[in-house]
SEFIZA-3560 file (N, C-alpha, C; in Angstrom, 3 decimals):
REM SEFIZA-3560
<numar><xx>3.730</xx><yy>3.944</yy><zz>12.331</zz><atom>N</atom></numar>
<numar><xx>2.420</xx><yy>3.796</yy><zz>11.740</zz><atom>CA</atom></numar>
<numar><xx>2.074</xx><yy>5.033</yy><zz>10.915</zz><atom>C</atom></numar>
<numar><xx>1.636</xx><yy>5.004</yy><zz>9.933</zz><atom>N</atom></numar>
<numar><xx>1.030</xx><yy>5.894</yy><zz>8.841</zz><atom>CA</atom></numar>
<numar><xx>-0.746</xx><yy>6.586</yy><zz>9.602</zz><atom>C</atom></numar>
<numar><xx>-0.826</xx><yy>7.379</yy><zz>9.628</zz><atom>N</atom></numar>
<numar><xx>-2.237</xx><yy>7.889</yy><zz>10.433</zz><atom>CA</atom></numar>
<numar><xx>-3.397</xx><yy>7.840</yy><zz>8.894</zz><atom>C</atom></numar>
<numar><xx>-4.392</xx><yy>6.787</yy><zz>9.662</zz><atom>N</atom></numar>
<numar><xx>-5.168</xx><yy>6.788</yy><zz>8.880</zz><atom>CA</atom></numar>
<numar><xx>-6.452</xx><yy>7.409</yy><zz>8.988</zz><atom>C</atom></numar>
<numar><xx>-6.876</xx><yy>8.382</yy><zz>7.765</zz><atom>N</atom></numar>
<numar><xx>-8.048</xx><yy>9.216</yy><zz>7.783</zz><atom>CA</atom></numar>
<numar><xx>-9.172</xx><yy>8.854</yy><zz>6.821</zz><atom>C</atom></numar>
<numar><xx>-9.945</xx><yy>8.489</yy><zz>7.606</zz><atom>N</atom></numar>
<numar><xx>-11.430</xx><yy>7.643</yy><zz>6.731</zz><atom>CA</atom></numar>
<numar><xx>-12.622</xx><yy>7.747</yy><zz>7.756</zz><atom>C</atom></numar>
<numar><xx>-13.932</xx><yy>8.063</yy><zz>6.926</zz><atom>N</atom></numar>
<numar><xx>-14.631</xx><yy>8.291</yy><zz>7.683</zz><atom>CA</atom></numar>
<numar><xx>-15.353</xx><yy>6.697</yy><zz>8.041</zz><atom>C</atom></numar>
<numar><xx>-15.265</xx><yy>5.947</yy><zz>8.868</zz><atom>N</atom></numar>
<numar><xx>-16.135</xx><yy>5.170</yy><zz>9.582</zz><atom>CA</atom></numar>
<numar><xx>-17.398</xx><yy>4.879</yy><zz>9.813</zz><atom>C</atom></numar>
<numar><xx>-18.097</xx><yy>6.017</yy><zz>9.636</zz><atom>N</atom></numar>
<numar><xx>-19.924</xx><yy>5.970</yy><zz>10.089</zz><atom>CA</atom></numar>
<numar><xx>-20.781</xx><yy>5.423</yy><zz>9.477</zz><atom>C</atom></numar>
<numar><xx>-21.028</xx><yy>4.163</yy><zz>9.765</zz><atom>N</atom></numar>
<numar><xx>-22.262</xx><yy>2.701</yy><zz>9.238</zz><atom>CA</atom></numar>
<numar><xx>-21.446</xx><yy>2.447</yy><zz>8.632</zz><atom>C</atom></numar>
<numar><xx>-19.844</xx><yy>1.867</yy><zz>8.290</zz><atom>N</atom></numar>
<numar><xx>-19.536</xx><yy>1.189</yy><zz>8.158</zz><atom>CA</atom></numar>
<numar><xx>-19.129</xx><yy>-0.341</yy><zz>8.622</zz><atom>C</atom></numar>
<numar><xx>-18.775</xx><yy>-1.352</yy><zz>8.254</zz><atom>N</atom></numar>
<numar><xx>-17.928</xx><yy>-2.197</yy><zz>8.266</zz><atom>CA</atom></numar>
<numar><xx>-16.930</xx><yy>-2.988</yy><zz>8.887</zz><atom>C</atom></numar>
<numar><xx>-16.199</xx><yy>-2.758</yy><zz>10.053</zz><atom>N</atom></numar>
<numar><xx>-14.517</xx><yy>-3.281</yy><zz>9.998</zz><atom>CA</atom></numar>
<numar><xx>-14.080</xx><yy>-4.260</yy><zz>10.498</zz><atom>C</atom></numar>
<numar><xx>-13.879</xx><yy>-5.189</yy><zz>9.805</zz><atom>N</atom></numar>
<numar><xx>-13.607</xx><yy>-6.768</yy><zz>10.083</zz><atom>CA</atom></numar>
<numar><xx>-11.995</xx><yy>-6.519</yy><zz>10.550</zz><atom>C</atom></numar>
<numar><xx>-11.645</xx><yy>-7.122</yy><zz>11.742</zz><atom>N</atom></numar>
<numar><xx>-10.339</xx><yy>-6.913</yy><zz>12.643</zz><atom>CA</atom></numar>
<numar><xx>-10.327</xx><yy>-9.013</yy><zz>12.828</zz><atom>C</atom></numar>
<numar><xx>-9.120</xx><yy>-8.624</yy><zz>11.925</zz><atom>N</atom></numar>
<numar><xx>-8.339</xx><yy>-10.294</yy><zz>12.457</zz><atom>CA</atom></numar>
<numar><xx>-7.439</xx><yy>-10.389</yy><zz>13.676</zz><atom>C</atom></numar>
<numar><xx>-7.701</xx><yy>-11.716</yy><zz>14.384</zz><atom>N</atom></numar>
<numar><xx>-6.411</xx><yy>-11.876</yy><zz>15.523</zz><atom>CA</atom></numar>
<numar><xx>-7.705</xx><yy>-11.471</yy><zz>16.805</zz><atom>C</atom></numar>
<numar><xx>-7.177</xx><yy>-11.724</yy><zz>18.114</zz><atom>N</atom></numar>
<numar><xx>-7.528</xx><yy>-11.569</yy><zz>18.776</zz><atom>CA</atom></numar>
<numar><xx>-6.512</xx><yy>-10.952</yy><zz>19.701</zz><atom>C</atom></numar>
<numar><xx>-7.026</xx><yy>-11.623</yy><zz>21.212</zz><atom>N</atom></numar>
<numar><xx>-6.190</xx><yy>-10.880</yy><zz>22.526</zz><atom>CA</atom></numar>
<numar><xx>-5.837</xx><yy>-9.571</yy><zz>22.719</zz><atom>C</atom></numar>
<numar><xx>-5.273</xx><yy>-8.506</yy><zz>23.624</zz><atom>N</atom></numar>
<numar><xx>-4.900</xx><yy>-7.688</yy><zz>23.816</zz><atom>CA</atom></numar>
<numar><xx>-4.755</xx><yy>-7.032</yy><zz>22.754</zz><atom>C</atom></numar>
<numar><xx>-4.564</xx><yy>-7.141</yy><zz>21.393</zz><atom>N</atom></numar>
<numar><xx>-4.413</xx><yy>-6.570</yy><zz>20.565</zz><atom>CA</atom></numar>
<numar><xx>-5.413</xx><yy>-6.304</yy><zz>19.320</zz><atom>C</atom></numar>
<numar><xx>-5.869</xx><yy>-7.234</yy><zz>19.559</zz><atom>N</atom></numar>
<numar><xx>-7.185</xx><yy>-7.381</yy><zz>18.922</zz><atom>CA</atom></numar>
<numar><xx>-8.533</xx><yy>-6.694</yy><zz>19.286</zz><atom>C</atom></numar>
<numar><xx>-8.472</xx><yy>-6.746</yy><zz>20.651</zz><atom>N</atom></numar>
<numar><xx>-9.334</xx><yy>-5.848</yy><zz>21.200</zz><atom>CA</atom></numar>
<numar><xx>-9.273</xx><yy>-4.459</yy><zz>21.281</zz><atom>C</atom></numar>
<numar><xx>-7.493</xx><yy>-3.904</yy><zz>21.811</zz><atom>N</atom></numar>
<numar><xx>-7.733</xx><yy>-2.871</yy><zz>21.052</zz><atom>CA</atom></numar>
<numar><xx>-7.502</xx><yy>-1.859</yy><zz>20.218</zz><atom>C</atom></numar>
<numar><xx>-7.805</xx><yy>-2.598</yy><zz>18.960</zz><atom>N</atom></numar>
<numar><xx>-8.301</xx><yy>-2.225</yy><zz>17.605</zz><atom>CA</atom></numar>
<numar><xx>-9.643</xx><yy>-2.369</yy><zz>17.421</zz><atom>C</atom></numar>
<numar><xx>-10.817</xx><yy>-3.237</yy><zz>17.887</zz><atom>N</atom></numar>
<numar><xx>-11.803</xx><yy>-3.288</yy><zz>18.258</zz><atom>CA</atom></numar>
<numar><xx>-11.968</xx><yy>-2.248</yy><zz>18.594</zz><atom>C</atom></numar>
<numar><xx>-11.654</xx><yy>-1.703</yy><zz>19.781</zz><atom>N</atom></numar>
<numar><xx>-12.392</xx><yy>-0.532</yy><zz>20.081</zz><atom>CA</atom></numar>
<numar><xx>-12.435</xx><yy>0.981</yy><zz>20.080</zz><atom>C</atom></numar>
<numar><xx>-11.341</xx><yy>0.532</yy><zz>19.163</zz><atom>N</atom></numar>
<numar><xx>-10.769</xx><yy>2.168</yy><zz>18.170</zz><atom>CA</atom></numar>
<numar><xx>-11.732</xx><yy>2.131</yy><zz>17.322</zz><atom>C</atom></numar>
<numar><xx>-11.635</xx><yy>1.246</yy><zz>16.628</zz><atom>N</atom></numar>
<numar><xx>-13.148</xx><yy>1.590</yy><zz>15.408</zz><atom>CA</atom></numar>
<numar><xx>-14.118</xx><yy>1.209</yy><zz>15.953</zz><atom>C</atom></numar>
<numar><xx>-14.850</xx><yy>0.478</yy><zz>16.913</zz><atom>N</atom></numar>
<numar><xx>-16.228</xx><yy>0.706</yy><zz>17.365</zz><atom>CA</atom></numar>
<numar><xx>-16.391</xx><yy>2.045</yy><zz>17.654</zz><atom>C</atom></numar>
<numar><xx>-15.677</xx><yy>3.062</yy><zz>18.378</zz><atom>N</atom></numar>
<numar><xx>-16.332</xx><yy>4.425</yy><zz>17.775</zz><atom>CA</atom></numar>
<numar><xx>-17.307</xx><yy>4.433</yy><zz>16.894</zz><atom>C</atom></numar>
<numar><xx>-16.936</xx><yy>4.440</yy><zz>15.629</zz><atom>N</atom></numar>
<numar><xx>-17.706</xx><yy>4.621</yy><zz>14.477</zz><atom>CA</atom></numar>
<numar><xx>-17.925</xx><yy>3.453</yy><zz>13.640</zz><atom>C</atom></numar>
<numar><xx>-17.781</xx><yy>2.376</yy><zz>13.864</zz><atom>N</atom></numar>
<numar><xx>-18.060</xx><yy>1.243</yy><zz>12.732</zz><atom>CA</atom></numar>
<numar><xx>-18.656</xx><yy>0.398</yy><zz>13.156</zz><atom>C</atom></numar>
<numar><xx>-19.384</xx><yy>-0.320</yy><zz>12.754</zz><atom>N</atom></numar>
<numar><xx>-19.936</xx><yy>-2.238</yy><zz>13.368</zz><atom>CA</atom></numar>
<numar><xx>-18.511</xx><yy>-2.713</yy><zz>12.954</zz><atom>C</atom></numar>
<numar><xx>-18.095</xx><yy>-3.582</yy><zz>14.168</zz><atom>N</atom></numar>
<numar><xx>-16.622</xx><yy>-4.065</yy><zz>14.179</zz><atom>CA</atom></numar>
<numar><xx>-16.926</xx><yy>-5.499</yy><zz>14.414</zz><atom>C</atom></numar>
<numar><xx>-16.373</xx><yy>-6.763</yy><zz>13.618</zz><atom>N</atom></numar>
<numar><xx>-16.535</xx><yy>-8.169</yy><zz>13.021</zz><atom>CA</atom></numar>
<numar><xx>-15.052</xx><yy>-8.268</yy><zz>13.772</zz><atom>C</atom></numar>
<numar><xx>-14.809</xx><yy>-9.382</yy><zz>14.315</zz><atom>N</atom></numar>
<numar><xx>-13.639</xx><yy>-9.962</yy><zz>15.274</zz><atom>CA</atom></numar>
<numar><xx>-13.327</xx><yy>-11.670</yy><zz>14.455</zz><atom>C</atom></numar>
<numar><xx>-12.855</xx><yy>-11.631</yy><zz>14.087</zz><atom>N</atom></numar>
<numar><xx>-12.099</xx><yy>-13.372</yy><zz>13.621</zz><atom>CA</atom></numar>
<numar><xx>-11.205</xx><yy>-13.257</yy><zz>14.432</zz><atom>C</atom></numar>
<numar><xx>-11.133</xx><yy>-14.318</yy><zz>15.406</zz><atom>N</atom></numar>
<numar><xx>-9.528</xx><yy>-14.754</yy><zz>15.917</zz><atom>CA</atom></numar>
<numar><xx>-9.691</xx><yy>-16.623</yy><zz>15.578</zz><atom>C</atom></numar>
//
């Protein structure tokens, strides 16, 4: 994986897919973002 550096705060981040994996990526960026879930 490439490390990604962006600031997050009142942003955005729509995360496709669900399950175990989906979630968490969910809650890597809920840190700092409103996080949108499509599975």
């Amino acid at each position: 994986m490439i490390p990604l550096l962006h600031d997050f705060t009142n942003a955005t981040v729509l995360v496709f897919g669900g399950g175990h994996v989906g979630a968490r990526k969910a809650r890597r960026f809920a840190r700092e973002a409103r996080v949108l879930v499509v599975s």
